[in-house]
MARTI-542391 format. One record per residue (C-alpha): x negated, y negated, z negated; chain; residue number from 0. Coordinates in nm, 3 decimals. Last residue first. Layout:
MARTI-542391
[[X; Y; Z]; A; NUM];
...
END
This chain:
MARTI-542391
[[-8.409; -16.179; -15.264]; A; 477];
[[-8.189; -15.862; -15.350]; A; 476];
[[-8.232; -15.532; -15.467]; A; 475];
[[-7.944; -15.299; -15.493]; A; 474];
[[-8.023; -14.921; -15.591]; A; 473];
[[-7.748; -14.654; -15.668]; A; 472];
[[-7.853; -14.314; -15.768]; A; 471];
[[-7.729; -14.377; -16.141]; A; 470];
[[-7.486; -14.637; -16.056]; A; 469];
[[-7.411; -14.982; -16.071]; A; 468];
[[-7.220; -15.124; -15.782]; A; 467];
[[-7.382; -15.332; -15.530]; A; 466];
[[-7.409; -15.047; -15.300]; A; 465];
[[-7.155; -14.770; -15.284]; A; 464];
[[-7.105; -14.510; -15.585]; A; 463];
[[-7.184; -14.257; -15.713]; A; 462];
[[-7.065; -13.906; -15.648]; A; 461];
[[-7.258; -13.563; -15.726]; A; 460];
[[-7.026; -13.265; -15.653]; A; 459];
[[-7.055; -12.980; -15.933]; A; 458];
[[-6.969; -12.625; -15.766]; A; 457];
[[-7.218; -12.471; -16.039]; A; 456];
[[-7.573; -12.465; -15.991]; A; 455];
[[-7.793; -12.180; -16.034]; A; 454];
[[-8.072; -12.115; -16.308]; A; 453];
[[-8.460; -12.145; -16.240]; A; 452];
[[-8.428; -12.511; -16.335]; A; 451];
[[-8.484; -12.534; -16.655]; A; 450];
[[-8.786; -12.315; -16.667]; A; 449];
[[-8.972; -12.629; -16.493]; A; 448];
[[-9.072; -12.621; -16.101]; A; 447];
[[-9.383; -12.512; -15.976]; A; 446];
[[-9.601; -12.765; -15.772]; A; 445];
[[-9.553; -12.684; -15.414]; A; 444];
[[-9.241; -12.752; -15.346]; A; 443];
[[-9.132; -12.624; -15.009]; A; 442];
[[-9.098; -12.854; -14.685]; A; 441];
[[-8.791; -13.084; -14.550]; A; 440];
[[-8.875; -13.261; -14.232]; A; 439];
[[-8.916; -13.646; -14.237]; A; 438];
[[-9.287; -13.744; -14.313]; A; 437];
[[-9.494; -13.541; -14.053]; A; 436];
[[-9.085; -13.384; -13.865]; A; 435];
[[-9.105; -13.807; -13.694]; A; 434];
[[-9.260; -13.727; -13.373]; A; 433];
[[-9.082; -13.403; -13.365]; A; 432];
[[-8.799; -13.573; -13.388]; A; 431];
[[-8.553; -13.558; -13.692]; A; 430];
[[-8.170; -13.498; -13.642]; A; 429];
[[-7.973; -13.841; -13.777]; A; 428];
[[-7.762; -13.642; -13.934]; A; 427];
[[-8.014; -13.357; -14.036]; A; 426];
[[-7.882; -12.961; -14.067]; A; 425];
[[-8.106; -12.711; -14.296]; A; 424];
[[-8.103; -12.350; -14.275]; A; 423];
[[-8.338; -12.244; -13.965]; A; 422];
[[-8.603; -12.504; -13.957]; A; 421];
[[-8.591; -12.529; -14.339]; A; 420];
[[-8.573; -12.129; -14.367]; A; 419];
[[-8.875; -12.093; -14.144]; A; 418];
[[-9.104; -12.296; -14.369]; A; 417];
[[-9.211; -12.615; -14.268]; A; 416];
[[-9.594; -12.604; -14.362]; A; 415];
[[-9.770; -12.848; -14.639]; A; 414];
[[-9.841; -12.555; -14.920]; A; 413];
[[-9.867; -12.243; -14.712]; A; 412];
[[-9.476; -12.049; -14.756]; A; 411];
[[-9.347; -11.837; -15.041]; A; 410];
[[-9.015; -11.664; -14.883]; A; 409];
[[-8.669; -11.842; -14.943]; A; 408];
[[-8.397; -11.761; -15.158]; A; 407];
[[-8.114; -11.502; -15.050]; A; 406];
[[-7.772; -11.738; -15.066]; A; 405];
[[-7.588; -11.806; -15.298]; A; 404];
[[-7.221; -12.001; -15.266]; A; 403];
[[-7.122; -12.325; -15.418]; A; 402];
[[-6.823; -12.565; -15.307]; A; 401];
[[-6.901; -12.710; -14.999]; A; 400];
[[-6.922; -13.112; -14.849]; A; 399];
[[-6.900; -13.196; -14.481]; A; 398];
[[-7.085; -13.367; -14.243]; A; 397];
[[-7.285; -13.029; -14.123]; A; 396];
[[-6.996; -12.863; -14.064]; A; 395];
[[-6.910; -13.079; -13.755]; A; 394];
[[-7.183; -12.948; -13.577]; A; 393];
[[-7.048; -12.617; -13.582]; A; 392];
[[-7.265; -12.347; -13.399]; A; 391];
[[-7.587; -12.364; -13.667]; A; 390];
[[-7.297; -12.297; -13.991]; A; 389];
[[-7.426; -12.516; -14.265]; A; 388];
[[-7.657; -12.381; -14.555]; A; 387];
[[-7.432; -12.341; -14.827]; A; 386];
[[-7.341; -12.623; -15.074]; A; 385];
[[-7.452; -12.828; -15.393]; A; 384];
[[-7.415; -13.194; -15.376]; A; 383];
[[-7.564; -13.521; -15.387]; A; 382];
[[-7.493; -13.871; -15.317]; A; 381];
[[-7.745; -14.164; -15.271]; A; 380];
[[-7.681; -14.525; -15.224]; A; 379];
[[-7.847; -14.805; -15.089]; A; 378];
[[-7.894; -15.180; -15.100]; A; 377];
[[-8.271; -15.363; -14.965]; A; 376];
[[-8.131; -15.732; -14.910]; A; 375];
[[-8.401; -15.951; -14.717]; A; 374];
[[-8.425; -16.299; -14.638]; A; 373];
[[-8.631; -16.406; -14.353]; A; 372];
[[-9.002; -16.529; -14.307]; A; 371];
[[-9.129; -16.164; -14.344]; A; 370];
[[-8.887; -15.998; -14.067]; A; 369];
[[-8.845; -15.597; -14.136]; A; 368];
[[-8.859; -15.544; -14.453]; A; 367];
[[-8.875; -15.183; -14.487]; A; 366];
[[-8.650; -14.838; -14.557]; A; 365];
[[-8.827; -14.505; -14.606]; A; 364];
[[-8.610; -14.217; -14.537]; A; 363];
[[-8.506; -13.875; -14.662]; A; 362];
[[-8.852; -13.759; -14.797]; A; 361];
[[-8.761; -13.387; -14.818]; A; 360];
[[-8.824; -13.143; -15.105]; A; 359];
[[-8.789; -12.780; -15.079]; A; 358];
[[-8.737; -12.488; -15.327]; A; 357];
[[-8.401; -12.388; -15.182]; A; 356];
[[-8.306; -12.577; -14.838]; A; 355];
[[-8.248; -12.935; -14.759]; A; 354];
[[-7.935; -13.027; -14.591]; A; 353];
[[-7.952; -13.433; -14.470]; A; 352];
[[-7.716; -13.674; -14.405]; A; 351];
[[-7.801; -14.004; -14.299]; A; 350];
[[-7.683; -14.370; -14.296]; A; 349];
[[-7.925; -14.660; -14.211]; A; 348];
[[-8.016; -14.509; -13.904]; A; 347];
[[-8.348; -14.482; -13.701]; A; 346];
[[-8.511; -14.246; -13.934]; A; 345];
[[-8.841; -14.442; -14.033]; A; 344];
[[-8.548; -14.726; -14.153]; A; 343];
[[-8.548; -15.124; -14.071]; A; 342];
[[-8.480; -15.422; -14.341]; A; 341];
[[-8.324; -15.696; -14.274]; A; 340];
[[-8.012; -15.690; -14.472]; A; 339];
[[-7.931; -15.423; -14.631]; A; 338];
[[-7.546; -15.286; -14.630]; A; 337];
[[-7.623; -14.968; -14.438]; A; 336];
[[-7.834; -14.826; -14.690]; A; 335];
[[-7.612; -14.484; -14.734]; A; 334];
[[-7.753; -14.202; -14.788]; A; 333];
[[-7.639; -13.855; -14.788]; A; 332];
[[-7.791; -13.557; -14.939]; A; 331];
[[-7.656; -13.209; -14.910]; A; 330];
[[-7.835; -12.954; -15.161]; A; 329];
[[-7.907; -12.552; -15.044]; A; 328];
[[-7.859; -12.335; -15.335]; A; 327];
[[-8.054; -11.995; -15.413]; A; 326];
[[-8.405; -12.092; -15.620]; A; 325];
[[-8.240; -12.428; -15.690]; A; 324];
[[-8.540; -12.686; -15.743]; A; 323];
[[-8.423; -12.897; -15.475]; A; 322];
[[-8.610; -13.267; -15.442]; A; 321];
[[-8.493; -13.542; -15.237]; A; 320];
[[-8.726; -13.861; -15.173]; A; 319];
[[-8.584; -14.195; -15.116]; A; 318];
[[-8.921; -14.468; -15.024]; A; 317];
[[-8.857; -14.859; -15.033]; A; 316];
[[-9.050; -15.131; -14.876]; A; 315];
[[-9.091; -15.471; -14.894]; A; 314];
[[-9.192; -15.691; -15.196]; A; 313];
[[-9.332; -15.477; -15.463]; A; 312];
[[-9.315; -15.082; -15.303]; A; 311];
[[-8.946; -15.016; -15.435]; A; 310];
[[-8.964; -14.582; -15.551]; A; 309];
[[-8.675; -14.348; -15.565]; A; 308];
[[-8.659; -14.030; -15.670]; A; 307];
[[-8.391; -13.787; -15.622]; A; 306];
[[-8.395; -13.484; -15.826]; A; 305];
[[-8.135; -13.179; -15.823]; A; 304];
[[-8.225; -12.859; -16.040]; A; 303];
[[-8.181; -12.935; -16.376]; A; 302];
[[-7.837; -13.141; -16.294]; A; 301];
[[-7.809; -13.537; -16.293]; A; 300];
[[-8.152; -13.650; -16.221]; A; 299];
[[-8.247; -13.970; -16.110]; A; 298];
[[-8.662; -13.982; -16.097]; A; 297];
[[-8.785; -14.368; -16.109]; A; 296];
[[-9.090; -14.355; -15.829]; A; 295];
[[-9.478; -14.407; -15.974]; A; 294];
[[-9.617; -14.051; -16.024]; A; 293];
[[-9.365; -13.838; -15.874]; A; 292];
[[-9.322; -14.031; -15.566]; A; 291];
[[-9.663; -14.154; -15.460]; A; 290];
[[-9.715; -13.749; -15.453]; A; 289];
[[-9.454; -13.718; -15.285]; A; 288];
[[-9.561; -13.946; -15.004]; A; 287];
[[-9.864; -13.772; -14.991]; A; 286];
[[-9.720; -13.466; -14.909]; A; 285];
[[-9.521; -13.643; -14.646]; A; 284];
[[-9.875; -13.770; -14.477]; A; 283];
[[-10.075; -13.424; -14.503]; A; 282];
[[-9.817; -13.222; -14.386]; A; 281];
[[-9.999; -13.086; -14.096]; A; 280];
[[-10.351; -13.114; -14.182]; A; 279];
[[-10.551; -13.461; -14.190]; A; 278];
[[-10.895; -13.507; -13.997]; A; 277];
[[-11.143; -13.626; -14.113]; A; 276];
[[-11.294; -14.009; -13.949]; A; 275];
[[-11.564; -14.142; -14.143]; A; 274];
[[-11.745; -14.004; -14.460]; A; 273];
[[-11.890; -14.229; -14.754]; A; 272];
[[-12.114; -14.046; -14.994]; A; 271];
[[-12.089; -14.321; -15.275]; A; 270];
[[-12.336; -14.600; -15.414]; A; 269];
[[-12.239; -14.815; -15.717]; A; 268];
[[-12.040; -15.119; -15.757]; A; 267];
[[-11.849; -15.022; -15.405]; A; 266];
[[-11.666; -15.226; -15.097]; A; 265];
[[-11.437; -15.003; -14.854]; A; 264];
[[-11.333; -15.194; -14.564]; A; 263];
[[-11.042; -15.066; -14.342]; A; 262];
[[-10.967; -15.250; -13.985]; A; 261];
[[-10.621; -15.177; -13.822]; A; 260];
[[-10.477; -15.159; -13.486]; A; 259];
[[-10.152; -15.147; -13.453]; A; 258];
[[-9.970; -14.909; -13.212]; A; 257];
[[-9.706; -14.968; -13.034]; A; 256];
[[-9.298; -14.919; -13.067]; A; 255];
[[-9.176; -15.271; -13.196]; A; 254];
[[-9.471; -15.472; -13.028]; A; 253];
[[-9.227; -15.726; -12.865]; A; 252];
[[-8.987; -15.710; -13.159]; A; 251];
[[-8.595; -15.734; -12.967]; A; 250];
[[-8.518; -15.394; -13.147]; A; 249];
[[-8.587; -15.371; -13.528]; A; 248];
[[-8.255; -15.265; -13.663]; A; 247];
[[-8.145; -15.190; -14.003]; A; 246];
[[-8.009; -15.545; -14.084]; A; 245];
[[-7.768; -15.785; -14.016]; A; 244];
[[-7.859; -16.075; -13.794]; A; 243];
[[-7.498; -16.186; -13.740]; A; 242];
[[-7.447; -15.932; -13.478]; A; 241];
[[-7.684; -15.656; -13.483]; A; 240];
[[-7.922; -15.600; -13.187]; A; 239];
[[-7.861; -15.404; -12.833]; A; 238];
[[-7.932; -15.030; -12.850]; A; 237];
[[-8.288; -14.936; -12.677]; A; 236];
[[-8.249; -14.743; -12.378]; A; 235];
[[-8.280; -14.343; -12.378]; A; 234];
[[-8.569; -14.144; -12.233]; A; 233];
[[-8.814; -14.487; -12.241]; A; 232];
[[-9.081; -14.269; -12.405]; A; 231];
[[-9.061; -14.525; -12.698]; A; 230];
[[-8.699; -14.490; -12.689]; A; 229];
[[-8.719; -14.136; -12.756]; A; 228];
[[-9.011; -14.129; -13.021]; A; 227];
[[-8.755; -14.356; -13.254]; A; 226];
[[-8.898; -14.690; -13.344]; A; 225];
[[-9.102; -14.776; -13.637]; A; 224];
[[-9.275; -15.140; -13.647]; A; 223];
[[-9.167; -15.163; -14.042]; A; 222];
[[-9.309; -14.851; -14.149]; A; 221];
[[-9.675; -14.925; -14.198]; A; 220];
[[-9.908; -14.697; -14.417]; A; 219];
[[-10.312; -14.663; -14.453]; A; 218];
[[-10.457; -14.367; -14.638]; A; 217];
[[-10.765; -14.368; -14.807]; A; 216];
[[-10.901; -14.028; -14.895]; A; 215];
[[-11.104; -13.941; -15.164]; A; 214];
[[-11.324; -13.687; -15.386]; A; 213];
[[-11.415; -13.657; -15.702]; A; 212];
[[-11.624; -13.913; -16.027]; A; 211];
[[-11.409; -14.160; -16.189]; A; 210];
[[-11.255; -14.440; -15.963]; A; 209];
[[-11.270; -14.826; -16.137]; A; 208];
[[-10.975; -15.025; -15.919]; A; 207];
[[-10.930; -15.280; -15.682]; A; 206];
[[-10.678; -15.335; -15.441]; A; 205];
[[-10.671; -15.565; -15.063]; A; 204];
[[-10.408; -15.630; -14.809]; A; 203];
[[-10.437; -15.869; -14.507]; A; 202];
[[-10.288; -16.003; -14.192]; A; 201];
[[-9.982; -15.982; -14.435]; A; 200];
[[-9.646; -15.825; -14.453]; A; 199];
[[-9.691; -15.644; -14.790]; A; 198];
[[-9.639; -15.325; -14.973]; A; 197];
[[-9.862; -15.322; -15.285]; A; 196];
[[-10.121; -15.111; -15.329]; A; 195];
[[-10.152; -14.714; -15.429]; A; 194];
[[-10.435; -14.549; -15.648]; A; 193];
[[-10.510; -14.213; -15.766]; A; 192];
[[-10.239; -14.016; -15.601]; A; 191];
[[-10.268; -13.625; -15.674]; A; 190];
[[-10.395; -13.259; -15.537]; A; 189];
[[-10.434; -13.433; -15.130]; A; 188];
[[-10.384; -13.164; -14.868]; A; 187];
[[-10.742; -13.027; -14.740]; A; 186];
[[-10.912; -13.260; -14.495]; A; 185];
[[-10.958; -13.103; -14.159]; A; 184];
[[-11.343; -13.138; -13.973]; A; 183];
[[-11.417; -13.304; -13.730]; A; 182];
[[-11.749; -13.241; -13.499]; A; 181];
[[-12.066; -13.417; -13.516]; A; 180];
[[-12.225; -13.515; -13.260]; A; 179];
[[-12.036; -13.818; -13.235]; A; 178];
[[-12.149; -13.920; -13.608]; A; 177];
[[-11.926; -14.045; -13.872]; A; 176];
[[-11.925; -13.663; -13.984]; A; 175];
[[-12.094; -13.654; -14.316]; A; 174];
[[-12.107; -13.390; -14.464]; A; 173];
[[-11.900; -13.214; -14.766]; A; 172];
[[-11.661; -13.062; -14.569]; A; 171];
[[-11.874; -12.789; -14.512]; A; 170];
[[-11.931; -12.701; -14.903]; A; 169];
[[-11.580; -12.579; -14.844]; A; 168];
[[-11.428; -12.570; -15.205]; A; 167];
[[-11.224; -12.901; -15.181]; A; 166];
[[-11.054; -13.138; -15.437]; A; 165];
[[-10.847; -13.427; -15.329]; A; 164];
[[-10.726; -13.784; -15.455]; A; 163];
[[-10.513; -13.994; -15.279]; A; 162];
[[-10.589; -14.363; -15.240]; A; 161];
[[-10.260; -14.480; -15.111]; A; 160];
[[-10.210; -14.808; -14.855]; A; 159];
[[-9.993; -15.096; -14.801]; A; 158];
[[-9.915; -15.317; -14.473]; A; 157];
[[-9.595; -15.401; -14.338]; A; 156];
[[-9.656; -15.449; -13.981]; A; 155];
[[-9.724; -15.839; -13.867]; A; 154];
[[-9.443; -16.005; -13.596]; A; 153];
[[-9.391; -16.057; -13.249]; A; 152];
[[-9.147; -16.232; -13.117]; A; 151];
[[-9.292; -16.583; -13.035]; A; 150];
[[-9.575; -16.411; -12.916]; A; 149];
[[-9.876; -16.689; -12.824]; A; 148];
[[-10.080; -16.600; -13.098]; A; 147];
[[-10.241; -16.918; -13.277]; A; 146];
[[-10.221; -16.727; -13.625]; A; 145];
[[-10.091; -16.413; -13.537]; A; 144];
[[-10.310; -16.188; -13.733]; A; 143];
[[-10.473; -15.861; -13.627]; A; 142];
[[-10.433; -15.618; -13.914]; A; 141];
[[-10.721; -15.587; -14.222]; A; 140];
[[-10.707; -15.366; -14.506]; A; 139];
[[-10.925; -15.398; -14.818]; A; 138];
[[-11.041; -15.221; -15.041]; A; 137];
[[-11.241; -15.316; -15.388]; A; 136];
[[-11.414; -15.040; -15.580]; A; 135];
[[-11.573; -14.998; -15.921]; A; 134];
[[-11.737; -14.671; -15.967]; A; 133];
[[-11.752; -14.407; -16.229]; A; 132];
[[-12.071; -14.163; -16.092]; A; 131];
[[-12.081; -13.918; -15.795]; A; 130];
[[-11.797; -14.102; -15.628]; A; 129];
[[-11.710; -13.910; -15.293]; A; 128];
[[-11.585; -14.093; -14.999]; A; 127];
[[-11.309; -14.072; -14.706]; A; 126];
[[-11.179; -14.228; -14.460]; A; 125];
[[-10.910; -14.150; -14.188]; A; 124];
[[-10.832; -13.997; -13.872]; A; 123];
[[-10.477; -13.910; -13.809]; A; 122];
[[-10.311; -13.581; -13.700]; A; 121];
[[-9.921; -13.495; -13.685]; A; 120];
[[-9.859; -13.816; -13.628]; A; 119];
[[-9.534; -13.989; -13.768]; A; 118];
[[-9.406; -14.279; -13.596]; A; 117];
[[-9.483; -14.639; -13.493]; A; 116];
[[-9.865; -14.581; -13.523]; A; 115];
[[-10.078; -14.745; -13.747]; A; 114];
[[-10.402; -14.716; -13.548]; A; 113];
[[-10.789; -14.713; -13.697]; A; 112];
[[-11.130; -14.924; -13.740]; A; 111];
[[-11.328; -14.819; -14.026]; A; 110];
[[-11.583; -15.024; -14.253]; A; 109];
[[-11.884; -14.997; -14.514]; A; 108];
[[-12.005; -15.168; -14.785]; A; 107];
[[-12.251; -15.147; -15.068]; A; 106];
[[-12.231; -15.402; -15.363]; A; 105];
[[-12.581; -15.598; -15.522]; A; 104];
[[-12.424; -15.936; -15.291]; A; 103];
[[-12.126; -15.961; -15.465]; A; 102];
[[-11.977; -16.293; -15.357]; A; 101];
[[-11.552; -16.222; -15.374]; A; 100];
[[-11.345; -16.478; -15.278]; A; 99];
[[-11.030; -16.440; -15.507]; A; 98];
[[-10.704; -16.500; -15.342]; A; 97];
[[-10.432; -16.575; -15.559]; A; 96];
[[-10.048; -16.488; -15.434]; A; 95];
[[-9.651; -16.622; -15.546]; A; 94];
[[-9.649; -16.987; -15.604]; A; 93];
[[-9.359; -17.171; -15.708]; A; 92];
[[-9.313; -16.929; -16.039]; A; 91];
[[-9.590; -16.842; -16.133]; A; 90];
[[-9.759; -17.209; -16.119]; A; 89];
[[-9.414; -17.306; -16.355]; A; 88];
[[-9.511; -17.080; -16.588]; A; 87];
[[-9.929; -17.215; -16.584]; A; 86];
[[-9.768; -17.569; -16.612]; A; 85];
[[-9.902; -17.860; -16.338]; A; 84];
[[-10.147; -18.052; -16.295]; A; 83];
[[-10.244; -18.259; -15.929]; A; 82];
[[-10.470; -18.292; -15.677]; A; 81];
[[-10.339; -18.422; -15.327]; A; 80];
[[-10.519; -18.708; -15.304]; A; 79];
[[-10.274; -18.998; -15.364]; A; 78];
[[-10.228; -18.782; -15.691]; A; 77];
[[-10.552; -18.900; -15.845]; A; 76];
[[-10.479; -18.647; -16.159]; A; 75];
[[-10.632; -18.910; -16.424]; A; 74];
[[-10.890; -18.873; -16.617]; A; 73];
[[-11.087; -18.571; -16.782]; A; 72];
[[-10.804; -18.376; -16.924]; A; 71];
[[-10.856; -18.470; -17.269]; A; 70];
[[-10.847; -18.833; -17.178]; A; 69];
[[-10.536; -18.813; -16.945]; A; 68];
[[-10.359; -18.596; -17.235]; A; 67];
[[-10.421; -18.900; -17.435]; A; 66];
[[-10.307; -19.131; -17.238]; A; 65];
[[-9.992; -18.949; -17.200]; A; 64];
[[-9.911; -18.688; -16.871]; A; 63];
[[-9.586; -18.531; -17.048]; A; 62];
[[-9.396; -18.828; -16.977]; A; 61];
[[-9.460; -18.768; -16.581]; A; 60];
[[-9.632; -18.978; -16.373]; A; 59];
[[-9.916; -18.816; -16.313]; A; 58];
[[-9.753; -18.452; -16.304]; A; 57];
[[-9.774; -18.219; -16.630]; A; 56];
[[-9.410; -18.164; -16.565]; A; 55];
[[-9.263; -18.214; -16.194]; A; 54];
[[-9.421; -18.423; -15.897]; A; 53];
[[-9.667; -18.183; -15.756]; A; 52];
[[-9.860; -18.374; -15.474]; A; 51];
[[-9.726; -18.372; -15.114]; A; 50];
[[-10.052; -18.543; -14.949]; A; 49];
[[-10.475; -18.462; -14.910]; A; 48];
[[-10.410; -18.231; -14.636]; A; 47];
[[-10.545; -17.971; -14.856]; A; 46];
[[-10.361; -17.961; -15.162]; A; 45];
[[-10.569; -17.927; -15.475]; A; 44];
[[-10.480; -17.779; -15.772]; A; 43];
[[-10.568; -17.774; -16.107]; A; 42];
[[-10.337; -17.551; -16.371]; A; 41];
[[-10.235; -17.599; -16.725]; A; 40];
[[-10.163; -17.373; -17.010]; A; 39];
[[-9.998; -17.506; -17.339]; A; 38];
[[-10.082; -17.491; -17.649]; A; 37];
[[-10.061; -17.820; -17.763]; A; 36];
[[-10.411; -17.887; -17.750]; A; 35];
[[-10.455; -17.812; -17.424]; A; 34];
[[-10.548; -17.476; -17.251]; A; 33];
[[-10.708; -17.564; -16.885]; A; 32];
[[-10.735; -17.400; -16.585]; A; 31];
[[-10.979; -17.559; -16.279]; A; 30];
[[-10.981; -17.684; -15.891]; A; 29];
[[-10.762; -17.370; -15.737]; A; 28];
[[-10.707; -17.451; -15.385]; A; 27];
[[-10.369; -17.454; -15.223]; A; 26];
[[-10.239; -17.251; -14.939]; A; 25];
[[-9.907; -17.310; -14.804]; A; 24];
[[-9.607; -17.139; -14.682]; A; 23];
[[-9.410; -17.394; -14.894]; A; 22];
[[-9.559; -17.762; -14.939]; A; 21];
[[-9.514; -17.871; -15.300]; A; 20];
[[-9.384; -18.210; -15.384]; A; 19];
[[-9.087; -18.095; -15.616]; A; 18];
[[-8.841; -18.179; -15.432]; A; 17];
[[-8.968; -18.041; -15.077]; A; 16];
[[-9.028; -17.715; -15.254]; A; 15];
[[-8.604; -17.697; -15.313]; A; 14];
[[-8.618; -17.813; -14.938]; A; 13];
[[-8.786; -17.516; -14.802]; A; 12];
[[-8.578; -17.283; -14.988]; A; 11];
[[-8.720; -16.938; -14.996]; A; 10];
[[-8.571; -16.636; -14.919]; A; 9];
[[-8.851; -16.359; -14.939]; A; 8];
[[-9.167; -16.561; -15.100]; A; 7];
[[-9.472; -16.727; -14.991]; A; 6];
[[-9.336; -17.073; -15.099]; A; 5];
[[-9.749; -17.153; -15.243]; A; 4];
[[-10.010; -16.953; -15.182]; A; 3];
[[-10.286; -16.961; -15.406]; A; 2];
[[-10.655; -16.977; -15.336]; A; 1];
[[-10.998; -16.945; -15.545]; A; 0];
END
């Protein structure tokens, strides 16, 4: 066993100094101990054989009496690196255990894929059916810089769902890892059995016990985003922020490629394990609502108008925008441009978005962008009831209206962009193709509740900016 020690957003190298601890650094786990007292007590062992812990529980603190010495089996032999210290104050210098896991009975397999630096409108993922309750452990690999030569670059921020699915086409059932065999589409996912962490790491891994079904692993990065046109070199990338503020990500040498990725899947029990299916259109923002619904804090201030908003541990953040109105089209703007390095999937840190009856939009997804630096992850979302904007004023689209009705929208396929939201809706930023996967508004396809079948009033939704308190309002800080 491993901990990393200092691994956190902001930290003071000289506040670890004090305390003999080495930030950024992995220690080895020698033994745990309850004492008589009570209290809990960790063994650690510093590699390099210096810096030993020199706060409670320490060999020459009071705590450490001869006593103590004897129950704990001698004496800490500091000069060596190895050293006690208090279970609270463990948690609170070091910030990650790794767990080498021998399990040589368990059945493995692996995938190699691409995050790419927008939204695809196909990807290739794994899947696997559990015919009996299974304990799993996965684990995503990304190439890691250690001894890289880039003093720019920088590792994606990794995290992953396990979405669940159910499917009816016995066809879909085989296994097509093979070359002869073609791909086939993966239905849209029904609900979001497991999500990790968010994480800039060369490394990610979640374990969980699955019950018997179907499903798909889906691996995310946001942080390496740029938009499609400055990829294609069509318009120049802007310069950077002065004073290191945040919401941009130009200057990264591999802002704007693809990263590679490696995905192991390790099981208790054996599973029917299928490689490379294809998602449908829609299958990446769907699952972002699903992540949404079952884990994000829902802000509601009328029956009809949801906003949920979900902090990924550590460094990313995902708004989605939900209209239940069966007549009223709901103007969202959000406002995130006092973070501090952190980057958004829509290329601006403010945006303004119209999103038509019975449709939910995820309005942006904001991550850390630099994992040795400081972050400050501070928006703000506003609300309100209005028409669809007029298509031949731009300038309309930036304003607020009272209530009108207008005819609600057709049933559409679950996952499509119905013709309303292409024709209806206005976006400030306006989405890309490239980014319409995740970004462009599409119809709810859960029903809504019986509270919301009735019409909104002219009601205008204002909170207020970040750092304030506020029922849409999110500040996080570290």
């Amino acid at each position: 066993m491993g901990a990393s020690c200092g691994d956190v957003e902001g930290s003071d190298v000289e506040l670890y100094h004090r305390v003999g601890l080495e930030p950024n650094h992995a220690y080895s786990i020698l033994d745990v101990k309850q004492i008589q007292t009570g209290e809990r007590l960790v063994r650690l062992r510093n590699p390099w054989g210096r810096h030993s812990w020199n706060g409670r529980w320490s060999d020459n603190s009071p705590e450490m009496i001869p006593e103590l010495r004897a129950e704990l089996g001698g004496a800490n032999s500091g000069h060596e690196g190895i050293f006690w210290m208090d279970f609270y104050d463990f948690l609170k210098y070091f910030s990650d255990v790794d767990v080498c896991k021998y399990r040589p009975d368990w059945l493995s397999t692996r995938m190699k894929g691409k995050l790419y630096p927008y939204a695809p409108s196909q990807q290739f993922l794994m899947t696997f059916e559990v015919l009996i309750t299974t304990e799993v452990d996965i684990v995503l690999y990304q190439p890691s810089l250690r001894g890289s030569a880039k003093r720019n670059g920088n590792m994606v921020d990794l995290s992953f769902l396990v979405l669940r699915y159910t499917d009816d086409d016995a066809a879909q059932a085989t296994d097509t890892s093979s070359s002869t065999s073609p791909s086939l589409p993966l239905p849209l996912p029904s609900s979001c059995a497991l999500s990790s962490k968010a994480k800039i790491s060369s490394v990610l891994s979640c374990s969980a016990i699955l019950d018997p079904g179907k499903y798909v692993v889906l691996p995310l990065a946001f942080n390496h985003w740029r938009h499609p046109d400055i990829i294609a070199g069509v318009v120049p990338p802007p310069p950077p922020p002065l004073g290191g503020g945040g919401g941009s990500s130009w200057g990264r040498e591999d802002v704007g490629t693809s990263i590679p990725y490696t995905l192991a899947l390790f099981t208790s029990r054996p599973v029917v394990y299928s490689s490379h299916m294809e998602t449908p259109p829609g299958f990446l923002a769907e699952s972002i609502f699903l992540l949404a619904e079952k884990e994000g804090k829902k802000n509601r201030r009328s029956p009809t108008m949801e906003i949920y908003q979900l902090h990924k541990k550590w460094c990313c953040t995902f708004i989605v925008a939900v209209n239940r109105d069966r007549s009223c089209h709901m103007t969202v703007t959000c406002t995130a441009d006092e973070s501090i390095n952190m980057v958004s999937t829509r290329g601006e840190l403010i945006t303004i978005d119209t999103i038509p009856p019975m449709h939910r939009q995820v309005v942006m997804v904001l991550s850390r962008l630099e994992a040795t630096q400081p972050y400050a992850c501070a928006f703000s979302c506003q609300c309100v009831p209005c028409p669809p904007p007029p298509s031949s004023n731009r300038a309309a689209k930036f304003l607020f209206f009272n209530f009108t009705t207008t005819p609600p929208n057709a049933a559409h396929p679950p996952g499509t962009v119905s013709a309303a939201g292409d024709r209806d809706t206005s976006h400030v930023p306006e989405i890309h193709p490239m980014q319409r996967e995740l970004h462009a508004p599409r119809p709810i396809t859960t029903p809504p509740s019986s509270s919301s079948s009735s019409s909104l009033s002219s009601v205008a939704l204002h909170h207020p900016r970040p750092h304030h308190r506020g029922q849409y309002n999110r500040s996080l800080k570290h």
